[in-house]
C-alpha positions in Angstrom: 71.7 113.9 108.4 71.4 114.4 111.9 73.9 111.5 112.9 76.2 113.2 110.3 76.3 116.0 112.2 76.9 114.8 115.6 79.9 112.6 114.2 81.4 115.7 112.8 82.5 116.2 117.0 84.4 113.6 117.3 86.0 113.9 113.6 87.5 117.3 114.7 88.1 116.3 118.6 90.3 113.9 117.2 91.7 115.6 114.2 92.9 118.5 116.5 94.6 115.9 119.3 96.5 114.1 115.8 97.4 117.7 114.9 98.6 118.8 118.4 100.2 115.0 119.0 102.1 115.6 115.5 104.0 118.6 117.1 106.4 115.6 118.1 107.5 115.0 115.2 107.6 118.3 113.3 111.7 117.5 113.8 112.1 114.0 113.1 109.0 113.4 110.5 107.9 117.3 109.4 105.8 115.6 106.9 103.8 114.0 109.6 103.1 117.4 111.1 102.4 118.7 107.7 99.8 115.9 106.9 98.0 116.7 110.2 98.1 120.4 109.7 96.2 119.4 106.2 94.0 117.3 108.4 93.0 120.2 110.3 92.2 122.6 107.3 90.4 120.1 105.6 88.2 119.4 108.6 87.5 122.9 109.0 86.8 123.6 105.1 84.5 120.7 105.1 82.5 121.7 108.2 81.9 124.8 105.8 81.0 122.6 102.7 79.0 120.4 105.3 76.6 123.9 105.8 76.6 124.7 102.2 75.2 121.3 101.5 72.7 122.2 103.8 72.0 125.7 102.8 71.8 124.7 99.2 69.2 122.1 99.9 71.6 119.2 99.0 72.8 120.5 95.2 74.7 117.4 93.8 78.3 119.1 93.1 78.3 120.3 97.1 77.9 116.5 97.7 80.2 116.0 95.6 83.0 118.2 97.1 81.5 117.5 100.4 82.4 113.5 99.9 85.7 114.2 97.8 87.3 116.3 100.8 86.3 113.8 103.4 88.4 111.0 101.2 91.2 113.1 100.8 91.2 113.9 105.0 91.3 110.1 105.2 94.3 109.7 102.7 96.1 112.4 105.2 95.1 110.9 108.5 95.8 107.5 107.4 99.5 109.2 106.3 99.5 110.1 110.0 98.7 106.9 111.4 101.1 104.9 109.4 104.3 107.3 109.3 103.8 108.3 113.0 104.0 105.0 114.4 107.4 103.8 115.4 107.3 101.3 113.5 105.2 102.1 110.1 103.8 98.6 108.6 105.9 97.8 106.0 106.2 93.7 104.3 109.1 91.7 104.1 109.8 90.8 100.6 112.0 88.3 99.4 111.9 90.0 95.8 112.4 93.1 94.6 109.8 95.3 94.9 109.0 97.3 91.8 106.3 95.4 90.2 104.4 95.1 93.3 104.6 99.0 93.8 103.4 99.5 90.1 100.4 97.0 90.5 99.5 98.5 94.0 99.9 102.5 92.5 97.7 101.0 89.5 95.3 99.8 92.0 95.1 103.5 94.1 94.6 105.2 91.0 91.5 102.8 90.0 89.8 103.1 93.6 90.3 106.3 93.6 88.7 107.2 89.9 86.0 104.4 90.7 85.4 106.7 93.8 85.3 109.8 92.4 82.5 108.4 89.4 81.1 106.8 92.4 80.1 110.4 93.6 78.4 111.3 90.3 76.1 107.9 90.9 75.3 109.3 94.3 74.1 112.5 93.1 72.1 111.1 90.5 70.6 108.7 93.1 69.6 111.5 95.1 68.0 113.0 92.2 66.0 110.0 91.8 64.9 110.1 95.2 63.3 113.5 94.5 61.7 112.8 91.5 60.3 109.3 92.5 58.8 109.9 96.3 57.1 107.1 97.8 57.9 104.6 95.1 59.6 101.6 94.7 63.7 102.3 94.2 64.0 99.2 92.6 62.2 101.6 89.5 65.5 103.0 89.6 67.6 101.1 88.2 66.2 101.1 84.6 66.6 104.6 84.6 69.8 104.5 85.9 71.1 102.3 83.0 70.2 105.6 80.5 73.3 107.4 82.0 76.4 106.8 80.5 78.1 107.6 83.9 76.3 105.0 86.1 77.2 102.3 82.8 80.8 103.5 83.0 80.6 103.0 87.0 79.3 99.8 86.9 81.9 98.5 83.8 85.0 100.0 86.1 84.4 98.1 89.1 85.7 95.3 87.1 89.4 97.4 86.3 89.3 97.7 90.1 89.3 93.8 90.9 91.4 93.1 88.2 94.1 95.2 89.7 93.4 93.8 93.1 94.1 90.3 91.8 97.2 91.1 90.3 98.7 93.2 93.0 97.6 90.4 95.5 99.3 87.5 92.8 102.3 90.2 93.2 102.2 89.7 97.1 101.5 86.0 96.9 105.2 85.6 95.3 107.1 88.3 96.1 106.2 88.4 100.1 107.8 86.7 102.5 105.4 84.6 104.1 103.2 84.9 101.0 99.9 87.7 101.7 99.2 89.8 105.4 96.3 90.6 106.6 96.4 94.4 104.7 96.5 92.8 101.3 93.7 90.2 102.8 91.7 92.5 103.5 91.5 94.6 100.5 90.9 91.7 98.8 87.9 90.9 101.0 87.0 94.5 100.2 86.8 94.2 96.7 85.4 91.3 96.5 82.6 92.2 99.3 82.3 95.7 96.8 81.4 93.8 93.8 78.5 92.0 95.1 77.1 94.9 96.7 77.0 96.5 93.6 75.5 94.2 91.4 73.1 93.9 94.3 71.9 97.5 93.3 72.1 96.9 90.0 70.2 93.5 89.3 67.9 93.3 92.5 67.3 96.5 94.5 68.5 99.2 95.4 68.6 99.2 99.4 70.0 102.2 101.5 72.2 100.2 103.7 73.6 98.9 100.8 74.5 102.5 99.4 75.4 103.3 102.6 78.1 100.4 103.2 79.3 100.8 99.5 80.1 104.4 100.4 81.5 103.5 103.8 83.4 100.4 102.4 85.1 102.3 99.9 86.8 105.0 102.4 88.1 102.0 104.6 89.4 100.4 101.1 90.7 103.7 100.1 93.2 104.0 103.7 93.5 100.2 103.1 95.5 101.0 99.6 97.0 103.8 100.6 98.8 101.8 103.8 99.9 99.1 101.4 101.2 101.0 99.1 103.4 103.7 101.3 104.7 100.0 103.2 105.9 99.0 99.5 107.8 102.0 99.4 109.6 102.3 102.5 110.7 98.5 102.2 
């Protein structure tokens, strides 16, 4: 909690030099100095959600919100990155692009709902942790399987790779030079998502692993969002 608060410094530090470096381009690209303006608000309505969590001795919806805003910041700053470049990443196709952009929007929509249930399985973890103090998490998981939402969760994950594979078969053909290192990577993502998942739900529980299925997720999330804005420009 501690380390959550110290890298909340260099969140806004940074967040303010995007916002102030986006005043460039408030003639050429204004939606790149509007994204960074949203950047900004959202940093500084989180830092208040950040001391209601605290205040409220970690309620589950504050999480909730707390996580939710944090993923949308990084859909805005990734916006930022990508459209303020000179040169925004976008592929070469040698086809036309509409299918891919349908399979790709498919696949933001999934990793963001699987994200968003995601959130509800983190509150009812910590919940857990409450209730079972100084025992084994691996108890967890039985109780776990009782909620509908964590079943739901865990069923999900499999709409998620399925539209991975068939954006990345889209990319394998319709690319020229067949798949980058953006759609490799998500991919990788995905893939390395699914078996830390069913490592939580057929072995144990371990924080680091809900800790880098939560942090995987936000890069996957700007990963997505970066393909697809690169189908649309090209």
């Amino acid at each position: 909690e501690y380390l959550n608060r110290l890298s909340a410094t260099p969140v806004s530090l940074f967040t303010v030099a995007t916002f102030i470096a986006a005043f460039w381009y408030r003639e050429k690209k204004p939606v790149v100095f509007w994204m960074a303006f949203a950047s900004l608000m959202l940093v500084l309505v989180n830092a208040l959600v950040g001391a209601l969590v605290v205040s409220t001795w970690l309620k589950p919806m504050v999480i909730t919100v707390h996580l939710a805003l944090a993923m949308v910041m990084i859909g805005t700053l990734t916006y930022c990155a990508w459209a303020g470049s000179d040169r925004p990443w976008t592929p070469r196709l040698i086809k036309g692009a509409t299918p891919m952009k349908w399979a790709v929007g498919v696949l933001l929509l999934t990793v963001v709902a699987e994200g968003m249930i995601g959130s509800q399985i983190r509150e009812i973890t910590d919940e857990l942790a409450k209730a079972h103090v100084g025992e084994s998490r691996s108890l967890w998981i039985g109780e776990l399987e009782q909620s509908w939402i964590y079943l739901f969760h865990r069923s999900f994950s499999w709409a998620v790779l399925i539209a991975t594979f068939v954006a990345y078969w889209f990319a394998s053909h319709n690319r020229e030079g067949g798949v980058g290192k953006v759609e490799r990577t998500v991919m990788g993502i995905v893939v390395a998502q699914m078996i830390l998942g069913i490592t939580m739900s057929q072995i144990h529980i371990y924080e680091w692993v809900q800790v880098l299925h939560v942090g995987l997720a936000a890069v996957l999330l700007s990963l997505v969002c970066v393909w697809w804005m690169g189908l649309r420009k090209a």
